[in-house]
N, C-alpha and C positions, 0 to 999 in steps of 0.2 A: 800294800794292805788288801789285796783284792781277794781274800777269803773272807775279810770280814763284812764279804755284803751280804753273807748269809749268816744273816741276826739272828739269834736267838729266840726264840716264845716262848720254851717250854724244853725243862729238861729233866730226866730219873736223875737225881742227884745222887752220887754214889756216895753210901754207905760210911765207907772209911773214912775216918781221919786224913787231912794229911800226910807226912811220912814223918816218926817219931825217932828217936835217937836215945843214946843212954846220956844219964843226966850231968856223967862229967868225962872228962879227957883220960883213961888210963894210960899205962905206958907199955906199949905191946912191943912182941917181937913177931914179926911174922917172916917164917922159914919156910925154907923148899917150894919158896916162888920163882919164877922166873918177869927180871924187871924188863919196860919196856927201857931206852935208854936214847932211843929220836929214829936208830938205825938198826937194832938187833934185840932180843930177849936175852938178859945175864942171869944164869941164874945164880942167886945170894939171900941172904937175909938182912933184912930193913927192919928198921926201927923206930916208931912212932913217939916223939915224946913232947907233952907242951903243945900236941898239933901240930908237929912239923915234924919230916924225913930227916934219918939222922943213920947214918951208916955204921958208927961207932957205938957198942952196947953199952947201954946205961946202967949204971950201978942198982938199979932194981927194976925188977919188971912184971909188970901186976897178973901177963898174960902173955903166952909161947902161941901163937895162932899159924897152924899147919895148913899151907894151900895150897898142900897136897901138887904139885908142879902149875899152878893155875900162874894162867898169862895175865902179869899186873902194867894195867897203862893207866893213864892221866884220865879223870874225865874229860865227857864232849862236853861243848859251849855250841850253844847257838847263838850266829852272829847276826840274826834280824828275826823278831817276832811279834807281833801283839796279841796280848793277853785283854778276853774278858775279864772285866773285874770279878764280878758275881761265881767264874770259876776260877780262881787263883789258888783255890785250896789243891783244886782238883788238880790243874795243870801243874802245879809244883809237883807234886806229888807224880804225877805221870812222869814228867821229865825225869826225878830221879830214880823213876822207874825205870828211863832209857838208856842211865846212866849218864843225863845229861845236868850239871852241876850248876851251870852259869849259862845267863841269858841277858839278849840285850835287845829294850822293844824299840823300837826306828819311830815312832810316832803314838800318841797316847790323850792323854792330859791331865793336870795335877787333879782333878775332881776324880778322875780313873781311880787313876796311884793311889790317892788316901783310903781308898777303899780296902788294902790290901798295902800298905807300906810298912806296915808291923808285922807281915806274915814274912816276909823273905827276907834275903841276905840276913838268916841265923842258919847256926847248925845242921838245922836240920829242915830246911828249907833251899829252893835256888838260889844260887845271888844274882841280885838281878840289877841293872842299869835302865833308863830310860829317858829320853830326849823331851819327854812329855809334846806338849803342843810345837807341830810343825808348820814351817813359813810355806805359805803357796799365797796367788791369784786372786785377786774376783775370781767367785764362781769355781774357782780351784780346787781339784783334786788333794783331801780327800771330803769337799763335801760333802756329796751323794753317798757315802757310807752313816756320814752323820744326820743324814735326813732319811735314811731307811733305820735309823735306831732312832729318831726320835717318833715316826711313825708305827715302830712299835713298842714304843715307853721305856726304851733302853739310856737314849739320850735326854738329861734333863729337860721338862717342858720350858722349864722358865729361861732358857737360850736363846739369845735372839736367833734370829732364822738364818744369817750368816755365820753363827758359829764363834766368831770373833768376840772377846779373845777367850772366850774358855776352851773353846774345842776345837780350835786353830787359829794360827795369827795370819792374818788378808794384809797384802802389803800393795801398795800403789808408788811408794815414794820410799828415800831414805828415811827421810822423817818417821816414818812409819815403818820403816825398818826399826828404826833408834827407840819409838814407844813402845813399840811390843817386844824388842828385846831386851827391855829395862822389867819390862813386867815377868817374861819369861825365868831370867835371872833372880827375878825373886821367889820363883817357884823349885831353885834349886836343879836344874834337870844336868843331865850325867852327861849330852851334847845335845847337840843342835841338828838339827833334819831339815832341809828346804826340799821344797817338790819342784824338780823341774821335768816337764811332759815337752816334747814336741818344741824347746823353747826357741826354737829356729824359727818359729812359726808361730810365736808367741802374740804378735797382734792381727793378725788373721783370723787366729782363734779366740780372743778377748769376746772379737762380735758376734762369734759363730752360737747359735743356743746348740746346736749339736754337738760342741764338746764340752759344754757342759760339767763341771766333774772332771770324771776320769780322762779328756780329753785334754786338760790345759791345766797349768802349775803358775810358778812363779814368774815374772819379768826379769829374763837372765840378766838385764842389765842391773839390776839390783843387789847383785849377786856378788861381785866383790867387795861391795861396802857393808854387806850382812855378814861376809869369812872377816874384815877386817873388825869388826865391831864385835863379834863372836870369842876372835882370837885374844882379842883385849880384854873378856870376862875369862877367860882361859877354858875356855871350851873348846872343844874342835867340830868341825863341820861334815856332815852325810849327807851327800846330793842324792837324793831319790832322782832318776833317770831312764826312760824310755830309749832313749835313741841314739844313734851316737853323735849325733849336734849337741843332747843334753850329756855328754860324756866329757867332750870336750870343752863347753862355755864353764863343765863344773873344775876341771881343770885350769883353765885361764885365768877365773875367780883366784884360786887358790883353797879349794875345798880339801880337807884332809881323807877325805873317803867315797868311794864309792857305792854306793847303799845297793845298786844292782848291775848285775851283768846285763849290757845290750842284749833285747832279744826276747827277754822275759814277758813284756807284754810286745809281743809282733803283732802287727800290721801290717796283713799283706798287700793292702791299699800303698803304704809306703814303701814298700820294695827293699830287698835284699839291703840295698846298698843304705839304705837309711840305720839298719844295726850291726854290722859289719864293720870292724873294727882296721886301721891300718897298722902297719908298722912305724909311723908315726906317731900314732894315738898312742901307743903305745911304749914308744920310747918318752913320750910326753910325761906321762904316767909315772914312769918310772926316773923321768928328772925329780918329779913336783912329790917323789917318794908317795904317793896315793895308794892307801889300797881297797881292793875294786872286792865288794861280797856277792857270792855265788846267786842266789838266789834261782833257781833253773828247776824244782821241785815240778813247776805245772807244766813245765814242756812236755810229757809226755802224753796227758791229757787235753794237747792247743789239738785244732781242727785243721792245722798247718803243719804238725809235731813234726814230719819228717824234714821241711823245709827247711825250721827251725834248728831241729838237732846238728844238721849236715853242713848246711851254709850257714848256720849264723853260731850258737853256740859252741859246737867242735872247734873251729876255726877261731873265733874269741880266745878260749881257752889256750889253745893252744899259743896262741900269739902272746898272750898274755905271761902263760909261765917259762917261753922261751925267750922272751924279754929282760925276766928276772924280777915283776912286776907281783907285790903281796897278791896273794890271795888267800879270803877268808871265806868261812861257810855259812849261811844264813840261807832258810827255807823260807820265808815269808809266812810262815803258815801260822794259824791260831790255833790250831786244834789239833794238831802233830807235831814231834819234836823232830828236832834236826836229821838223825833218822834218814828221815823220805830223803831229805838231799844228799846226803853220804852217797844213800843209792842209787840217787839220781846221778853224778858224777859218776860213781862208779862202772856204771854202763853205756858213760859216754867213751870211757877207755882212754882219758886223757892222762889220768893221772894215776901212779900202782898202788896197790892199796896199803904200802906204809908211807906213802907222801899222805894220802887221804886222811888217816891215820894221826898223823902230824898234824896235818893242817885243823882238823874238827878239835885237836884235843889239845896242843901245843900254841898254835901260832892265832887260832880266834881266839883262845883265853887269853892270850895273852894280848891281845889286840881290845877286849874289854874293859879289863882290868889289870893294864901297864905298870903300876906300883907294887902288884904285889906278886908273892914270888909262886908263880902258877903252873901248869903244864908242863911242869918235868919230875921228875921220882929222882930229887937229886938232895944230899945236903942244904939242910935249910930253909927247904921248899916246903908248904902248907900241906899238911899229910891226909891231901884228897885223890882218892884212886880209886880204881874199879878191877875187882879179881875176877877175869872169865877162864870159864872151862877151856876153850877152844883157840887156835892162835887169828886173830883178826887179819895178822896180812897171808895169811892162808887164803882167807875166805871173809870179808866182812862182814856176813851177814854174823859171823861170828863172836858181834859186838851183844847180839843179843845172847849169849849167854854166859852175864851177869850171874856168878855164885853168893860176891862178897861188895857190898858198897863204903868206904871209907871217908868221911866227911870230918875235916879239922877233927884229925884223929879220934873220930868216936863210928863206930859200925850206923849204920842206919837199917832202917824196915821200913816198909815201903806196901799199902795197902793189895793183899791179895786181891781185889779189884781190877786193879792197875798192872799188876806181872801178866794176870793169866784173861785183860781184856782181849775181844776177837780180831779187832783192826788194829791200823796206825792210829787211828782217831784217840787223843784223851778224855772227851765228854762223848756223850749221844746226844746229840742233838735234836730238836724238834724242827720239822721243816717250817720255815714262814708264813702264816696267814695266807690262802690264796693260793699257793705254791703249786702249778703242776706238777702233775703225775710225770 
């Protein structure tokens, strides 16, 4: 979560609407595309009926749609985000600007959500998941975000000052592992998030006021009885994870995910070998079938970025998909769609740009949302796809040119706003109270 310590005050609210849709499902034919198919462009014509891809022509068809040789893939999913409530119209709307369909926020709370639980997963909106309230510590990360929103009027006033339980659950014991996961469950949430920081070094840090926050998470020792107690609501569990101590206790636990890549927040006080991954860790990983989300977006922006890229990320990855170990795509960001991390991988040269391809649009959707039949242009499948002019494994950047948006077979539109904004950014933000120059 660490974009969202820059809270909100003040924003030019855009204009538009969220992104609108036509009012029902026609039964299209769309010719002289070229499909993506996981490994090559085919080209054929597909057929949309009912909201679902269908090879075979239908006895009627409301509408012949020529796209003209345009390169048709899956949409993106971003596999870690959190969304302001207050801009949900907006960020939906952005995202399907970036042709990014599904989304999934790693930590939140049901007071958030209800803010905005009626706008998404429709037509014509993201479908979205969320973990709602995450397990961490005393003092645990991510208070410090929720005591910089309530300082300025973001976070309800009437919270106690620990947070507990609206806007995070603080765990000391099982017992309190088992109350707040009884309470959590009643809130419904799509999985489970625990924070583990540094947890190697977890009572060192308990007494330390310097870490404070962003310094210290959950009591790893906690940690298999919150996957066994989780697994039994039939949830599964995303270890939020600095280090590679918190990489592996989330593994030995029996965590089903890994919410970030070692690295992402470095320490160069801790040293190379603190997020550097073995070929152990990794064969580990890939017993306990875990899969591990990119998260790597602010590497290039660390004060350390080349340390980082070379010895810690590059080598992660690499170990990681020579392993045979999932990997999914998630940017941590609020305020950007997944995007930034596409090309942030893409420049680290690990992976070609039709596994990247796959991976944002195939294998995260499908890691969100397992039941249903997502991320591929095949028979049967939910008839959401993206027509670009230009071939994406040519050239990624080539993701942004989006001609045609297809959502449970009806076109979408999407606020000129949001196509022809100047950044990555989805909202404009206003700087914080106080904020230097």
């Amino acid at each position: 979560m660490r974009k969202l310590s820059v809270i909100v005050a003040a924003i030019a609210v855009l204009s538009a609407p969220a992104a609108r849709a036509a009012p029902s499902s026609p039964t299209y034919a769309f010719t002289n595309g070229q499909w993506w198919n996981g490994s090559t462009f085919v080209k054929q014509t597909l057929y949309t009926v009912d909201g679902r891809i269908t090879a075979k022509a239908p006895k009627r068809v409301d509408e012949t749609i020529d796209l003209k040789g345009g390169f048709v893939i899956p949409p993106l999913a971003e596999g870690h985000t959190h969304w302001l409530p207050q801009f949900a119209d907006q960020l939906s709307a952005c995202y399907l600007a970036d042709g990014v369909f599904y989304a999934r926020e790693m930590a939140s709370s049901n007071v958030s959500y209800n803010q905005f639980r009626d706008r998404v997963n429709l037509p014509t909106s993201v479908d979205f998941v969320t973990a709602l309230q995450g397990f961490t510590g005393p003092g645990g990360h991510p208070v410090e975000i929720l005591e910089r929103g309530m300082a300025m009027g973001v976070t309800p006033k009437d919270w106690k000052p620990d947070f507990d339980p609206y806007g995070l659950l603080i765990v000391r014991t099982e017992r309190d592992v088992d109350e707040r996961m009884k309470l959590l469950v009643a809130e419904n949430p799509d999985l489970v998030k625990v924070f583990l920081i540094y947890s190697d070094q977890y009572e060192a840090r308990l007494n330390d006021p310097a870490t404070r926050g962003g310094g210290r998470g959950m009591d790893p020792k906690l940690l298999p009885h919150l996957v066994k107690v989780a697994h039994a609501a039939g949830l599964k569990v995303h270890a939020h994870g600095y280090s590679v101590a918190d990489f592996r206790a989330a593994i030995r636990a029996g965590v089903d995910a890994i919410a970030h890549m070692p690295g992402h927040a470095y320490d160069p006080a801790q040293g190379v070998d603190h997020f550097r991954l073995t070929a152990d860790d990794a064969k580990a990983a890939l017993r306990a079938k875990v899969k591990v989300t990119t998260t790597l977006a602010n590497v290039p922006g660390m004060r350390n970025a080349a340390v980082v890229r070379d010895q810690v990320a590059i080598p992660n990855l690499k170990l990681l998909k020579t392993t045979g170990v999932p990997i999914v795509i998630g940017s941590d960001e609020f305020n950007k769609t997944v995007l930034v991390e596409v090309f942030v991988l893409r420049d680290l040269a690990v992976f070609s740009n039709a596994e990247l391809l796959n991976m944002v649009t195939r294998d995260t959707t499908q890691d969100i949302f397992p039941s249903r039949k997502l991320g591929r242009l095949a028979d049967g499948y939910e008839a959401d796809f993206l027509v670009l002019d230009r071939d994406p494994t040519a050239n990624l950047d080539n993701l942004r040119s989006i001609k045609l948006r297809v959502k449970q077979g009806r076109r979408l539109t999407v606020p000129d706003a949001m196509l022809k904004r100047a950044g990555a950014d989805c909202v404009p933000l206003a700087p914080p109270p106080n904020a230097k120059p």
